[in-house]
C-alpha positions as CSV (number, residue, x, y, z in Angstrom):
1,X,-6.3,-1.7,-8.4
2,X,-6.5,1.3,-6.6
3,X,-4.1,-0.2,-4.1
4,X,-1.8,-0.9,-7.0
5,X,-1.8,2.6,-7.9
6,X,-1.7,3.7,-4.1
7,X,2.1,2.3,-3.8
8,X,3.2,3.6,-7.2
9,X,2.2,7.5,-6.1
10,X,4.5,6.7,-2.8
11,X,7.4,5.7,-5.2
12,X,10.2,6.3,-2.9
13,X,8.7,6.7,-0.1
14,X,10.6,4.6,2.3
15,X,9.1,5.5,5.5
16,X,5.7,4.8,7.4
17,X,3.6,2.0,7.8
18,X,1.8,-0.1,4.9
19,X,-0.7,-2.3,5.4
20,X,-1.1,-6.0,4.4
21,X,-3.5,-5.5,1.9
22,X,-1.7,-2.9,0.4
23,X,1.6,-4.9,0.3
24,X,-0.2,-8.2,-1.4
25,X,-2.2,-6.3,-3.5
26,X,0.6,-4.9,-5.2
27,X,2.3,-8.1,-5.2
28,X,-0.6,-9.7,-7.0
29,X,-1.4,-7.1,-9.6
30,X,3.0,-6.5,-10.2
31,X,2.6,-11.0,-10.7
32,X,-0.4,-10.4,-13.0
33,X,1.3,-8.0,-14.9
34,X,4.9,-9.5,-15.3
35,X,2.5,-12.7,-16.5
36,X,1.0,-11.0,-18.9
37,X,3.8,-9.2,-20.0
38,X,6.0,-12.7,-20.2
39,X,3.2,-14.1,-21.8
40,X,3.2,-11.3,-24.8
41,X,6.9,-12.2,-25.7
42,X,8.1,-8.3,-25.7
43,X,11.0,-8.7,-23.1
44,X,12.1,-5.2,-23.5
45,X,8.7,-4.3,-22.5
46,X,9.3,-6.7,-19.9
47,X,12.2,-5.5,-18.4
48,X,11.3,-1.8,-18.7
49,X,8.2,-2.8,-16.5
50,X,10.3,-4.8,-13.8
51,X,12.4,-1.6,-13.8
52,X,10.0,1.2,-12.9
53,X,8.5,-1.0,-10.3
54,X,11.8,-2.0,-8.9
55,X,12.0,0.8,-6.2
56,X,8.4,0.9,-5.5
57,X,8.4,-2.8,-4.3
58,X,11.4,-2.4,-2.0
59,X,9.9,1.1,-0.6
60,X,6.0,-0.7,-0.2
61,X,8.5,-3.5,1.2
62,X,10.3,-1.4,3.7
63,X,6.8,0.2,5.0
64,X,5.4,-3.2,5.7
65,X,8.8,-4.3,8.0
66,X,8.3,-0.9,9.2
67,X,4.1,-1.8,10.1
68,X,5.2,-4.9,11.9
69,X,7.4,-2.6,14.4
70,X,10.7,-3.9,12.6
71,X,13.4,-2.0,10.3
72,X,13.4,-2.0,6.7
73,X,17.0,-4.7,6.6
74,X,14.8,-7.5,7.7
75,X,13.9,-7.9,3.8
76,X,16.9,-9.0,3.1
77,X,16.2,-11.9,5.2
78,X,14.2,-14.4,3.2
79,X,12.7,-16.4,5.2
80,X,12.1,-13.9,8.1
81,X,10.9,-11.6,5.8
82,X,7.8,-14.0,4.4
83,X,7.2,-14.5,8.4
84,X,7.1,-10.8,8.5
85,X,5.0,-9.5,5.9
86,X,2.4,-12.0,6.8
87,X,1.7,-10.7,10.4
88,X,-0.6,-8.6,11.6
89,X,0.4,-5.0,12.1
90,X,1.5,-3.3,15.3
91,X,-1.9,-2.5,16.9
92,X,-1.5,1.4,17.9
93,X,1.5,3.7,17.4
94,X,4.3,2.5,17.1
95,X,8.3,4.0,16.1
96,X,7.3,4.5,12.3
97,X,3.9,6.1,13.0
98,X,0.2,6.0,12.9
99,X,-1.5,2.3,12.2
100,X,-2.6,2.3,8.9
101,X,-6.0,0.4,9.6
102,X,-6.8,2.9,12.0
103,X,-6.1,5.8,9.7
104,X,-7.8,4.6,7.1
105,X,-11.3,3.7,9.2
106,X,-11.7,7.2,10.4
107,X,-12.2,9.2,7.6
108,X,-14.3,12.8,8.6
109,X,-17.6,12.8,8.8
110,X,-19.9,15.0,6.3
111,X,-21.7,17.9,8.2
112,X,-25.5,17.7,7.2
113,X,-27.9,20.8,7.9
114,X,-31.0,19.3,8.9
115,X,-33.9,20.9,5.9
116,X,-36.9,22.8,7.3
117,X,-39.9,21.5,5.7
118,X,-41.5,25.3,6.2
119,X,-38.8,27.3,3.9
120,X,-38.5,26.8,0.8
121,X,-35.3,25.6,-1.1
122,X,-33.1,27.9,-3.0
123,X,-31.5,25.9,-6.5
């Protein structure tokens, strides 16, 4: 879910790089929703819903051409763009930034002080 709610805080953000999973888990949770949704009967609802995530799906859409090392138009293209959004990212660099996998791996590492057996600990 949290991947979900990743691409809805970047709502129009149409540049960068966006990982598979990030791409398919949206997918799947927008699917499970618009299910549900359908499933309910409330089509205003529905449509409301298909709405707000309209311009989120093309942006998270656009970063995932973009993470491949090709420009947002390819979705446009059907069947390229399935072929597309199921490769593997651009290892490294590439024109529309950083790798995603690798920025996500290296996270900063907490600084521990080692504890001194001998003092004691102020609370």
């Amino acid at each position: 879910m949290s991947w979900y709610i990743a691409v809805l805080k970047k709502y129009a953000v149409f540049t960068g790089r966006a990982r598979r999973k990030e791409y398919w888990m949206f997918f799947l949770f927008n699917a499970i929703i618009s299910f549900i949704l359908a499933y309910i009967g409330i089509t205003a609802l529905k449509n409301l819903y298909s709405l707000a995530v309209f311009i989120p799906g093309i942006a998270v859409s656009i970063r995932r051409m973009h993470d491949t090392d090709h420009r947002g138009w390819w979705i446009l293209l059907p069947i390229v763009n399935i072929v597309f959004l199921v490769l593997d990212s651009q290892p490294g660099k590439n024109r529309f930034g950083e790798n995603p996998k690798i920025v996500a791996v290296v996270e900063p590492l907490a600084i521990v002080e080692p504890v001194d057996a001998e003092k004691p600990q102020e609370q």
